[in-house]
N, C-alpha and C positions, 0 to 999 in steps of 0.2 A: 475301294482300295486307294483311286489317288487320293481321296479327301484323308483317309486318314495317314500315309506317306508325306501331305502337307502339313499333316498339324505336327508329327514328327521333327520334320525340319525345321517347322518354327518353332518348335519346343528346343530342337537342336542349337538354336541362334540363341534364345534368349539362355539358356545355361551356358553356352559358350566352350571351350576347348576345356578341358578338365585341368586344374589346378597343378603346380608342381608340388611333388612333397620338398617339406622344406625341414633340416634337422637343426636344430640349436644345441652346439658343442662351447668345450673348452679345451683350450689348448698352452701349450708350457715347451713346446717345441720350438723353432727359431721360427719367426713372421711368415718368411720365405718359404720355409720346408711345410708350416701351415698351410699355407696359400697353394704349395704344390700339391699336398696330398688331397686336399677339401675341393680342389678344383680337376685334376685325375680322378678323383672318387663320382664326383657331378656327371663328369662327360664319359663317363662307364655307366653309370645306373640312371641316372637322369634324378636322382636328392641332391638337393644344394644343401650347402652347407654354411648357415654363420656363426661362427664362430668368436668369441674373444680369446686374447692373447694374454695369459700374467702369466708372470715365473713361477716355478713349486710351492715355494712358501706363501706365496700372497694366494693362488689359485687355493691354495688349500685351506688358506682362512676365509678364501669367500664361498668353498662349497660349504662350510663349516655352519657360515654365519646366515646360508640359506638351506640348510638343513630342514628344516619347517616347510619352505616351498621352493625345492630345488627350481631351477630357472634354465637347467641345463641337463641331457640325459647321458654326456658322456665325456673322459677328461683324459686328451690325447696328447702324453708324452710328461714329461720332468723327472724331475732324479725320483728312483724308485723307494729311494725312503720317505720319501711326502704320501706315496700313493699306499705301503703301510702306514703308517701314520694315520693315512685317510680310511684307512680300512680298519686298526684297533679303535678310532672314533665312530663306527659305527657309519660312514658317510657313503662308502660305496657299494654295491651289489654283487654275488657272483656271479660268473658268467665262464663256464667251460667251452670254448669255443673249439670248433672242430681243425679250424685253422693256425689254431695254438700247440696240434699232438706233436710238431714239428722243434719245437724251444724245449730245449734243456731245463730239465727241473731245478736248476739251481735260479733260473730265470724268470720261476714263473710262481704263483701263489697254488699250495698244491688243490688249495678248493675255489680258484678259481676268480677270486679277487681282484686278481690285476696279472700282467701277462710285459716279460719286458719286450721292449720295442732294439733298441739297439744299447752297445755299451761304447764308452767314451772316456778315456784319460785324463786326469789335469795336466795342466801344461803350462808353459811360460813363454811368452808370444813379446819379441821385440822387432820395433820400427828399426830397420838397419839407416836409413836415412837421418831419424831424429837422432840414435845411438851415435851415429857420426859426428852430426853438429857439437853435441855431447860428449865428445870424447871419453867414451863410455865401453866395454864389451860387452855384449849379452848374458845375463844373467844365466848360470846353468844348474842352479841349485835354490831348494827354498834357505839355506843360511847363506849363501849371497847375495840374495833381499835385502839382507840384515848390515851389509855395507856401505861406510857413509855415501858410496858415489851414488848408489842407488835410492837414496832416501826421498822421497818427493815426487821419485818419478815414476810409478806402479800403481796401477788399480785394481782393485778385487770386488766380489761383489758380496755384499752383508751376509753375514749367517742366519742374521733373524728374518731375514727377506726373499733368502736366495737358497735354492737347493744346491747351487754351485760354493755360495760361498759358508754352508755348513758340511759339504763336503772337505774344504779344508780345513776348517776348525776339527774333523775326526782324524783325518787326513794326519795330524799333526798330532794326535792323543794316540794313533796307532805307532807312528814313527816312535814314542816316546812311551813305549812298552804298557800301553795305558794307565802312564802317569799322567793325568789331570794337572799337579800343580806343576809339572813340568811345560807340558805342553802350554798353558796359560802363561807361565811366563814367559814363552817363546812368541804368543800370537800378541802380549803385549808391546812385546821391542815391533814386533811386525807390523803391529796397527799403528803405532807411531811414526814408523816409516813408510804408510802407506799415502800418498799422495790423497784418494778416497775411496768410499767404499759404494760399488754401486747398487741399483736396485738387483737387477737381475744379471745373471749370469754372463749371456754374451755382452753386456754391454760393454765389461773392460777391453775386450778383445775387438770388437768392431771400432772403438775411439784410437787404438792402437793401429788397424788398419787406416784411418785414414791420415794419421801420425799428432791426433789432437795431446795423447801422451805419448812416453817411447816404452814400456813394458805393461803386459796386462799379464794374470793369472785366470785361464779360463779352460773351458774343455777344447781338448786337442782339436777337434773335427770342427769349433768355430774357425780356429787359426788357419787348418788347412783350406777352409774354404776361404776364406779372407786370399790367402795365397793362391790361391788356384785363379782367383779375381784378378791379380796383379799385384796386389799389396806387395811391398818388399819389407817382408817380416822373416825375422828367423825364430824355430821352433824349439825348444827345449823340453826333454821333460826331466826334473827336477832329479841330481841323481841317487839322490836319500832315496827314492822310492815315491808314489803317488797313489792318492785316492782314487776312483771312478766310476762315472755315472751308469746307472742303467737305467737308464730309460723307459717309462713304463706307460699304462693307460690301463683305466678305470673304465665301470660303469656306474655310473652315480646312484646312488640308492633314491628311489622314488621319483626319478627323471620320468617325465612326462611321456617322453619317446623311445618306449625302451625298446620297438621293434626296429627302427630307424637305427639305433643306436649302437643295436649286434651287427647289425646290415654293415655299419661304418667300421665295426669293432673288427670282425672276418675280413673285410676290403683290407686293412690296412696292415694285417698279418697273411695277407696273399699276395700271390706273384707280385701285382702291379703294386702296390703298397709296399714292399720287401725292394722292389727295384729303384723307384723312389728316395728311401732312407740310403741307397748305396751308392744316388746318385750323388746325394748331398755330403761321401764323405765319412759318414758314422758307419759301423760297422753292427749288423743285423745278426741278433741271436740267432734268428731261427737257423737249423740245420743246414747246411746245402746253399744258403743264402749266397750270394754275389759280394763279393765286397773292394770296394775301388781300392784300386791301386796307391792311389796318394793317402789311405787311410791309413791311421795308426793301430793297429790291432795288440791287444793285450799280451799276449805272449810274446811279442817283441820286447817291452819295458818291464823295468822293474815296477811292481806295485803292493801296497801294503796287504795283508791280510786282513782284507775289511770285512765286518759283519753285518750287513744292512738291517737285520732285527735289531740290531744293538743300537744302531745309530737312528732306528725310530721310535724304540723303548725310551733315548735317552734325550732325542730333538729338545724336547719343550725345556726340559732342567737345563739343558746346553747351551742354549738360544740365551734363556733368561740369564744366565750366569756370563754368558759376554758381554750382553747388552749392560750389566750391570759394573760388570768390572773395567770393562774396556768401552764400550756405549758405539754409537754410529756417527764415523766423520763426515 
């Protein structure tokens, strides 16, 4: 009995402590709000998480363009027209999660495709300090963009890059009763007057927090957080009316880890995951959800009657038709 209790033990040494499970994600959420959920999610279940970080539209051409040998088993968060999108190309998996019976069906794929996370406004976010220097007023409309004082001094983030910034390009087809060549001539005077256009979506909004420009166009919950920091930004939302984001997450079709990957999929449509999204600001579909105070909640503002199958039916003709007419500054 002790002889064999010793070769246990040294069998015990040489294998050593058991291995962590480790999940490889994608995410489209902010750095930050990544970093919080994949690291709350670790120190609850003991799976680490690494994760990369791109906006809607580039994440979604790289699950695209690794469709043959996905690289990642799950794709946490960006505007929910990429992640249809992602789902009429065949890219992602279903998955009825038990911790999803809670989201309104208007918020969720009814077979199970993708499930939103939270919703979020556009907005129009100025430096009141650089505004000053500039003897300027804050912008409180998308056609006060259109004003020479404000010409040069605005950023937004590309359409063909950004889920944020083809959310304005529909944004602006709906204000415009789904006139196309209306709308288009309006995002032409706009991209003219735009100072540049960035990759991904918070970017305009965090350069504006630190006053490197003095207005960005971004979703409302980057701004309030920026302000919740200290930034001295003041908030608008445009008063034609506004687009907005829902927020979603996938499970990638033929990701490698697909137990890992509901495991993260449930975590992050539960309590501690729900608590998280409301710490940061944004506001959380699910039912009963908490939602901060300083957030901007949908039925306060005016907003377009958006249709999000519409706006991924029509992404790729929409994207091309900007880039072509108007191109990327």
């Amino acid at each position: 009995m002790k002889k064999l209790f010793a070769l246990c033990l040294v069998l015990a040494c040489l294998v050593g402590p058991a291995a962590a499970e480790e999940l490889m994600a994608y995410a489209s959420v902010e750095q930050d709000l990544a970093v919080l959920l994949f690291t709350a999610f670790e120190k609850e279940t003991g799976i680490k998480v690494n994760f990369v970080r791109l906006g809607s539209g580039e994440m979604e051409a790289r699950v695209e363009a690794e469709k043959a040998d996905p690289q990642a088993s799950i794709w946490v968060g960006g505007v929910g027209t990429n992640h249809i999108s992602a789902q009429n190309k065949g890219l992602t998996a279903p998955y009825k999660s038990k911790a999803a019976a809670n989201i309104p069906a208007q918020f969720k794929d009814k077979d199970g495709y993708w499930a939103g996370l939270y919703l979020g406004p556009l907005a129009i976010s100025t430096n009141l300090d650089r505004a000053k220097e500039l003897g300027i007023k804050p912008p409180k409309s998308w056609n006060d963009l259109l004003k020479p004082e404000y010409k040069g001094k605005f950023r937004v983030a590309f359409p063909g890059s950004s889920g944020t910034g083809y959310n304005v390009l529909t944004t602006m087809i709906y204000l415009n009763k789904m006139d196309e060549e209306k709308a288009f001539a309006w995002l032409k005077k706009f991209a003219d007057a735009c100072e540049k256009f960035e990759r991904s979506g918070p970017a305009p909004t965090n350069y504006v927090a630190t006053g490197e420009i003095p207005i960005a166009i971004g979703y409302a919950h980057d701004a309030v957080r920026a302000k919740s920091k200290g930034a001295n930004i003041e908030i608008n939302i445009p008063s034609e009316g506004v687009g907005f984001e829902l927020a979603s997450m996938s499970l990638i079709k033929d990701g490698k880890q697909p137990v890992l990957a509901k495991k993260l999929y449930d975590w992050v449509l539960g309590p501690s995951g729900q608590q998280i999204l409301s710490d940061f600001f944004v506001v959380p579909v699910q039912k009963g959800a908490k939602v901060h105070p300083m957030a901007i909640p949908l039925n306060k503002i005016k907003t377009v009657n958006q249709d999000s199958m519409w706006d991924a039916q029509n992404k790729a003709r929409l994207q091309e038709r900007f880039t072509k007419e108007i191109g990327n500054k």
